[in-house]
C-alpha positions in Angstrom: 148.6 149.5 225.2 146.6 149.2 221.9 146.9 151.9 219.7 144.1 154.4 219.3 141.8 154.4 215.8 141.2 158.0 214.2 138.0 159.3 214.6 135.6 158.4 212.2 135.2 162.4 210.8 139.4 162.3 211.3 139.0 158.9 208.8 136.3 160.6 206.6 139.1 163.5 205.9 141.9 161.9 205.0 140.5 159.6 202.6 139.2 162.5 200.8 142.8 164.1 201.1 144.1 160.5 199.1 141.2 160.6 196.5 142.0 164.3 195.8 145.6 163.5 195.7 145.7 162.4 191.9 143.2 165.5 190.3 145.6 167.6 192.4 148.5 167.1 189.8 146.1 167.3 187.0 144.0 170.5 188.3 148.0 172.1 187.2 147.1 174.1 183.9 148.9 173.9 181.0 152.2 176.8 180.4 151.9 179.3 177.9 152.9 178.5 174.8 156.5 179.3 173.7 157.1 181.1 170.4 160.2 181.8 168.9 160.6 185.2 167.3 163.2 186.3 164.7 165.8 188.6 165.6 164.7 191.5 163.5 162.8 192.3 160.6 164.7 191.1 156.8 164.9 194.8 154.2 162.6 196.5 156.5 162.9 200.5 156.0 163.3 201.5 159.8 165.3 204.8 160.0 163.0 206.2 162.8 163.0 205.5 166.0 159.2 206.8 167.0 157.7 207.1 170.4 155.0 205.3 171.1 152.5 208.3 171.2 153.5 209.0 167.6 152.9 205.3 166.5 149.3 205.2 168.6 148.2 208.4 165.9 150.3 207.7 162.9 148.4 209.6 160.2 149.4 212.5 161.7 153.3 211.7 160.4 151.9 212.5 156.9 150.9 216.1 157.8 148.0 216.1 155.6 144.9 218.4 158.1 142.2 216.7 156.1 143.3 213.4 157.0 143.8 214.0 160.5 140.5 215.3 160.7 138.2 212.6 158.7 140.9 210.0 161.9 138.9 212.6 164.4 135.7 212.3 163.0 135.7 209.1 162.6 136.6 208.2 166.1 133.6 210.4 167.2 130.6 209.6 164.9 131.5 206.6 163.0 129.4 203.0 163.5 132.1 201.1 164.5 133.4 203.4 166.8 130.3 203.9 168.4 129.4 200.2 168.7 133.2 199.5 170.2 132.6 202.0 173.4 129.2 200.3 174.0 131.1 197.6 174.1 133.8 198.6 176.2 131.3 199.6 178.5 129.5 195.9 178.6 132.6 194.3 178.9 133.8 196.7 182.0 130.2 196.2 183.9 130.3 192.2 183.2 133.7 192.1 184.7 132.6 194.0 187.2 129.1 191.6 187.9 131.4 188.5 187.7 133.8 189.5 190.3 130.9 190.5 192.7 129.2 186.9 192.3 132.1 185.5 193.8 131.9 187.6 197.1 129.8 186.8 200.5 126.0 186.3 198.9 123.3 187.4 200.9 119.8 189.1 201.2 117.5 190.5 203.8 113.7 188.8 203.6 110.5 190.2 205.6 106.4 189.9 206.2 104.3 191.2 208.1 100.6 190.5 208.5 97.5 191.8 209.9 94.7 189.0 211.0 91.0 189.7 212.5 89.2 187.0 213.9 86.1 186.3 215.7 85.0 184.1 217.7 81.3 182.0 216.8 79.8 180.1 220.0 82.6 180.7 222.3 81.2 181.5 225.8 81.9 185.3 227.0 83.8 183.8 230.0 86.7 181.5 228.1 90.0 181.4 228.8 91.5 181.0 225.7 90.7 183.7 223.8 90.2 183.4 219.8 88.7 187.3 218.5 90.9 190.2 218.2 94.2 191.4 216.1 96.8 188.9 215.5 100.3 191.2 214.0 102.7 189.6 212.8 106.2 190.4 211.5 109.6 188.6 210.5 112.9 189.6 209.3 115.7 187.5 208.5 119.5 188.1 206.8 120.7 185.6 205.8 124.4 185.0 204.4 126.3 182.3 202.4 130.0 182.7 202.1 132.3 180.3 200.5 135.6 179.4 201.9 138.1 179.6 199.1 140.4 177.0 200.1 140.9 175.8 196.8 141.1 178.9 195.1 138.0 178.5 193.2 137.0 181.6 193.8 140.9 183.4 192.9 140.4 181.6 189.7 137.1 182.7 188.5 138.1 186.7 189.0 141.1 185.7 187.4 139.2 184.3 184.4 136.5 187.5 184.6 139.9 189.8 184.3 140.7 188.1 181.4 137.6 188.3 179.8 137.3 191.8 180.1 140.7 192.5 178.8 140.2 190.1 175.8 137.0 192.4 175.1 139.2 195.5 175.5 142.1 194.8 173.1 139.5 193.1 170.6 137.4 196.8 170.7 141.2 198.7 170.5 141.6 196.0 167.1 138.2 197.2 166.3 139.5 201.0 166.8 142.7 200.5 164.7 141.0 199.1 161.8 139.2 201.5 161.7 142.1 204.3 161.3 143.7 202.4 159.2 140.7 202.0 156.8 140.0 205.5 156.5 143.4 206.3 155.5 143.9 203.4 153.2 140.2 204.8 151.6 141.6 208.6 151.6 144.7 208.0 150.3 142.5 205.4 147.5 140.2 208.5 146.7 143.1 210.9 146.4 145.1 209.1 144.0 141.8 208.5 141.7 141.8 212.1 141.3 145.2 212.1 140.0 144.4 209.1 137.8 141.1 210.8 136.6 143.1 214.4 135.5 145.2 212.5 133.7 143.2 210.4 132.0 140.9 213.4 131.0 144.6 214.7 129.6 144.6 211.9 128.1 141.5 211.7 126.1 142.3 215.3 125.0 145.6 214.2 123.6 143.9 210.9 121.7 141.0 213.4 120.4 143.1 215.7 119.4 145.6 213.3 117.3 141.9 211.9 116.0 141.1 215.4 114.5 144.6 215.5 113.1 144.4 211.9 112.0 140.8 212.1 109.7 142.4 215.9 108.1 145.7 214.6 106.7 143.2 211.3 105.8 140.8 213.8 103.8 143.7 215.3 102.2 145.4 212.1 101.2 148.2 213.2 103.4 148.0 210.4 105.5 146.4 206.6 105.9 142.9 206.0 106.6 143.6 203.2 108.8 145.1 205.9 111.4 141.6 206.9 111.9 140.5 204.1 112.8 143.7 203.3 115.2 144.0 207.0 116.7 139.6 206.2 117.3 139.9 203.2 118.9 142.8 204.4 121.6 140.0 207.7 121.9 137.0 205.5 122.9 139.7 203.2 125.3 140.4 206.4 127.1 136.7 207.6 127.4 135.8 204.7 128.3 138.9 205.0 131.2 137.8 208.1 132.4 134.5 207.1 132.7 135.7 204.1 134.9 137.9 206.1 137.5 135.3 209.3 137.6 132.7 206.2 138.9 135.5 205.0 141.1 136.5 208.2 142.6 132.7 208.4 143.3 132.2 205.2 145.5 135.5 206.0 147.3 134.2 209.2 148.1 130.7 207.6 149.4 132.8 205.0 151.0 134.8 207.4 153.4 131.8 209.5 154.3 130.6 205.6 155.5 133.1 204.7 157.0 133.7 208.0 159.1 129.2 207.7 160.2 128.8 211.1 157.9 125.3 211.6 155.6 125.8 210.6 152.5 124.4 213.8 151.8 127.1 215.7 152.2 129.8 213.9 149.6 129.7 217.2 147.7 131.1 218.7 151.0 134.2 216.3 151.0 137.2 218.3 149.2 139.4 216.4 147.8 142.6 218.3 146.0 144.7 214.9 144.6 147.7 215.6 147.1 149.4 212.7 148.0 152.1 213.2 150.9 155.2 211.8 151.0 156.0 208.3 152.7 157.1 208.8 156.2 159.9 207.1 157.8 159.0 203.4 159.4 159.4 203.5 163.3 162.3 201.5 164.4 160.2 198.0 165.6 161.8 194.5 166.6 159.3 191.5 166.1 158.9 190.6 170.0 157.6 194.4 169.8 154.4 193.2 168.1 153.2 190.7 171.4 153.0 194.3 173.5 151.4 196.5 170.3 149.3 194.2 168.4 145.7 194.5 170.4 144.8 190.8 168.1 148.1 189.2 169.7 146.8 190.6 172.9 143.5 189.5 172.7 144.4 186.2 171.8 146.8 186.3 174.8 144.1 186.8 177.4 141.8 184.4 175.6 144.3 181.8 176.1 144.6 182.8 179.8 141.0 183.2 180.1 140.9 179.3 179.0 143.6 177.8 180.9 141.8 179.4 184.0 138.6 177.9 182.5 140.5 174.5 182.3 141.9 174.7 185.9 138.6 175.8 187.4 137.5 172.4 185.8 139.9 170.0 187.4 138.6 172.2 191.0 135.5 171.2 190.6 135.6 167.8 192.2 137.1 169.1 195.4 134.5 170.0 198.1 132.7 173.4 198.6 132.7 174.5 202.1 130.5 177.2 202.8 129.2 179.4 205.8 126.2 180.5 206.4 125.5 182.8 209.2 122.1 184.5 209.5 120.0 187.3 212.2 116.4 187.1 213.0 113.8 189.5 214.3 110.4 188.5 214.8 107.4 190.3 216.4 104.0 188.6 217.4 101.0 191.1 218.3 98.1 188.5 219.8 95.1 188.6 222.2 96.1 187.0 225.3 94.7 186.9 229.1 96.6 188.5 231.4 96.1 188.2 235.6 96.1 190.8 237.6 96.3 189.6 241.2 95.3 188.1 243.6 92.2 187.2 241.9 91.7 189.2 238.4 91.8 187.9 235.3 91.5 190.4 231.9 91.4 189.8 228.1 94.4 192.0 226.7 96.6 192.4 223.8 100.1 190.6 224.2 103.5 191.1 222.3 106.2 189.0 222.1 109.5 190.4 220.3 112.1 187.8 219.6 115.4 188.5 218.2 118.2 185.8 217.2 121.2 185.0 215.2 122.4 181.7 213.8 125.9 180.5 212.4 125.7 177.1 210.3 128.1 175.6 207.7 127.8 173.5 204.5 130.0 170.9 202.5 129.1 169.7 199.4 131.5 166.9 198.1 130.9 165.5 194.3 131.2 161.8 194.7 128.8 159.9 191.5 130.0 162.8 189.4 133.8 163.0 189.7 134.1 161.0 186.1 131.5 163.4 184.5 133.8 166.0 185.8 136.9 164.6 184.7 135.6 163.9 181.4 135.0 167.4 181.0 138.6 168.9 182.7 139.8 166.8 179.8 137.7 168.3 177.2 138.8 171.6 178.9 142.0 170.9 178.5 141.6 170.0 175.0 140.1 173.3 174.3 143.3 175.0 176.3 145.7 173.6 173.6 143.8 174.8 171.1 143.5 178.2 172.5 147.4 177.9 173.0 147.5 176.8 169.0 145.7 179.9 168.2 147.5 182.5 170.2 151.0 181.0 168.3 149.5 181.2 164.8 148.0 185.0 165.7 151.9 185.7 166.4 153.1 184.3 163.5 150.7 185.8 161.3 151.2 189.0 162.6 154.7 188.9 162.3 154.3 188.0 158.4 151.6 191.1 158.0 154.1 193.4 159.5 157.2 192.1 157.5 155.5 191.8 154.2 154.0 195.6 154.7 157.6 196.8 155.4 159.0 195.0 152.3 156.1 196.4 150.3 157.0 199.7 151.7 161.0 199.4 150.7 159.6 198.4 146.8 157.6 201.0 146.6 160.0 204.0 147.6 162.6 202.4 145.1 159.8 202.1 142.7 158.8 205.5 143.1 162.4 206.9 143.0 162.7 205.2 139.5 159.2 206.4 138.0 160.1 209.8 139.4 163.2 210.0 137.9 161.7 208.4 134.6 158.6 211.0 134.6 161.5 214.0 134.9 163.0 212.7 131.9 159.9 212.7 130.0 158.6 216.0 131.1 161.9 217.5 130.0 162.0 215.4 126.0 158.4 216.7 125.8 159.4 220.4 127.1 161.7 220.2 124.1 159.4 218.9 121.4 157.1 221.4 122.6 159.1 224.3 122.0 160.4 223.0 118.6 156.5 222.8 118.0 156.0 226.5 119.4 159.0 227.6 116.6 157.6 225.6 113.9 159.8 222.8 114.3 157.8 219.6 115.0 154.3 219.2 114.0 151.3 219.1 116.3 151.4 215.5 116.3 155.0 214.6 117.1 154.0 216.7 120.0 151.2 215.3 120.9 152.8 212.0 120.9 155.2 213.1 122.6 153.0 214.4 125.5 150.9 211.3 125.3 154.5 209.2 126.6 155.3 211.6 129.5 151.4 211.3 131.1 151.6 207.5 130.8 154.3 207.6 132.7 153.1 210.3 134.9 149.7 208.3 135.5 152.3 205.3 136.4 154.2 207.1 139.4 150.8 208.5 140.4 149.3 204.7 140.9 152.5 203.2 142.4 152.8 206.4 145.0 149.3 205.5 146.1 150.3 202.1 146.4 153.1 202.7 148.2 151.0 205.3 150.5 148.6 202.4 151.0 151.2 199.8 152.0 152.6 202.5 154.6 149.2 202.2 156.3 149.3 198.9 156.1 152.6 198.7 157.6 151.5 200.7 161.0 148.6 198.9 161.6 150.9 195.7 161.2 153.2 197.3 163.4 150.4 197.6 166.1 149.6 201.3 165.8 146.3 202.8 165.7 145.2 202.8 169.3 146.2 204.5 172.7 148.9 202.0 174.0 151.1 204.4 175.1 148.2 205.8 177.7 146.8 202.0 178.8 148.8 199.2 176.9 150.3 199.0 180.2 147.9 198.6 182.8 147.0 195.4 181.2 151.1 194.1 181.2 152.2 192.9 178.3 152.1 190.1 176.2 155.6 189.3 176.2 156.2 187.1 178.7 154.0 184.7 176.6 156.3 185.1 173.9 159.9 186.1 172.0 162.6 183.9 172.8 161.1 181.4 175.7 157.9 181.8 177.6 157.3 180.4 180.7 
């Protein structure tokens, strides 16, 4: 019995299944890249263990009310706050458009029309009549669905997804920045008020020592080269006062910017000098930073944004089947003749209402352009190891950030412990030569000197506090802080399965 050949569409099939066979295998996107994370941070200060609502609004652990205000306003009326929810809102309603484009496309069409006609020459007595009202209407829906056997369809929302969430955490980055900026600038503007009160100390001291300086020269008490000298350390310190007063004014411009208030109102922003203590560092592990960090985040779902790209690619030479099902209504208002028996014939107005419903499908199979399309998997591909190159070096860069600001932290509380402890000592030698001044026991110059050593060292601790201060901001923006993770971090998931100690 001779054995039976497939049917040509049975043939037609499975050669397409054997051609598809090898961009099967290569329609597989690429894993996450693995990055190897560090156990825990080396000399970090990280005696608190901090929830993460406390790290999402750190400013408020300095207990400074001015601060925590400008971090309100800024949040409110500031540019870049402003311009990050309008794009929040873009990137929520182009998610939203992309996933719709990949459900059941359709749209209902109409007309309708109204004709008179007449007829020229036609006898009274025809048959076939041509003069009167022709009405005519139509309405058709029609639908074309696309069978997702593929998982075309899957991949494109899940690209869409990812788009949208690489928006988000790139407008939370936005958010923290800006947090962080503000405090770095008040903390800037508060220590240049320290810095300009001492200075202005300063020149009083110099000037003082300069009046001193040109008597004992007029009385041949003293060298007239110390005039010169004591001058020249006068005119440095004007000339520093000068500076910092000039300084103290753009910061104070600057932080009315950068919170969206009128420049207008600078006179408005009180500034007292206070400079709060350091707090504690939050107790953090590196493979922390792929959940907190919105930049690690957003380079996480760009990478997963791009391997979808890449795998939507290698789909692309597999067929598209598609259905498309439809429904009709159509109405036709004509003169007609109509008999009326046995023998009566009349010229009336006929109507003829058709309904109807069709179901059709479509297959489109690339055939000339499968090596365009693999060219550009390829390239896609390309593109996904790059994406994959920059998510590692965003994780490796951020864990530097955050372990640099922690050791720049530890310095400066040991630095500031040592210039406190210094600035005690010289408060208390010139309490002393002060009071052997006040009895008659040192001259006015000795004391001045004397006063002139403790505020140099005064202005020092002042300068490194703010430093420190400013590396403490640094550090919990490093540390991801700054934006509301503890409220949404999650409903995104969390970056770690991309990260500390395998991947996938």
């Amino acid at each position: 019995m001779p054995r039976r050949r497939p049917a040509a569409p049975q043939r037609g099939l499975a050669l397409l299944a054997v051609l598809a066979l090898p961009t099967i295998a290569g329609a597989r996107p690429e894993p996450p890249p693995r990055v190897d994370m560090p156990a825990a941070y080396v000399g970090g200060s990280m005696s608190a263990v901090l929830p993460p609502a406390a790290l999402d609004q750190w400013w408020r652990l300095f207990g400074d009310p001015t601060l925590d205000a400008l971090e309100d306003e800024a949040f409110r009326t500031a540019p870049d706050a402003l311009t990050a929810g309008a794009r929040l809102v873009e990137a929520r309603e182009t998610r939203g458009a992309q996933i719709a484009a990949t459900n059941p496309a359709g749209s209902i069409t109409g007309n309708a029309s109204h004709q008179q006609s007449y007829g020229i020459g036609v006898p009274a007595n025809d048959l076939n009549p041509t003069s009167g009202v022709t009405e005519q209407a139509n309405g058709n829906f029609n639908v074309s669905w696309e069978l997702d056997l593929f998982g075309r369809l899957k991949t494109q929302r899940r690209i869409a997804r990812a788009d949208s969430a690489e928006a988000r955490f790139n407008v939370e980055g936005i958010r923290a920045s800006l947090a962080a900026n503000v405090a770095d600038q008040y903390f800037l503007a508060q220590g240049l008020v320290l810095q300009l009160e001492d200075s202005r100390q300063t020149l009083r001291i110099d000037n003082d020592l300069l009046q001193i300086s040109r008597r004992k020269a007029a009385a041949g008490a003293g060298p007239t080269n110390d005039v010169d000298r004591v001058g020249a350390q006068a005119s440095q310190a004007e000339s520093q006062v000068t500076s910092l007063q000039a300084q103290l004014d753009d910061a104070r411009r600057q932080l009315l910017i950068l919170v969206g208030r009128d420049l207008r109102g600078v006179d408005d922003l009180a500034l007292t000098g206070a400079t709060p203590d350091v707090p504690a560092l939050p107790h953090a592990l590196p493979s922390e930073l792929l959940a907190r960090r919105p930049d690690i985040r957003q380079a996480e779902y760009q990478l997963q944004a791009q391997l979808g790209t890449a795998h939507l690619a290698h789909l692309a030479i597999f067929p598209t089947f598609t259905l498309l099902p439809g429904l009709g209504l159509s109405s036709i208002s004509a003169p007609g003749v109509g008999f009326i028996p046995p023998t009566t014939l009349i010229t009336q107005q006929q109507t003829t209402t058709t309904g109807f419903w069709t179901i059709a499908g479509g297959v489109s199979q690339p055939t000339l352009d499968i090596p365009k399309l693999l060219y550009q998997a390829k390239a896609e591909d390309a593109r996904s190891r790059q994406a994959a190159i920059a998510y590692q070096s965003t994780v490796r860069n951020a864990f530097g950030e955050a372990q640099n600001a922690m050791t720049d932290v530890v310095a400066g509380e040991r630095a500031v412990n040592l210039l406190t402890e210094a600035e005690a000592r010289a408060h208390r030698a010139y309490d002393g030569v002060r009071r052997g001044y006040d009895h008659g026991l040192d001259d006015l110059t000795t004391t001045l000197t004397e006063e002139q050593s403790w505020r140099v060292i005064r202005l020092a601790l002042t300068v490194r506090r703010v430093q420190t201060l400013r590396s403490a901001v640094q550090s919990y923006k490093a540390l991801g802080g700054g934006w509301a993770y503890a409220s949404s971090g999650a409903s995104l998931g969390t970056g770690a399965a991309m990260g500390a100690g395998g991947g996938r």
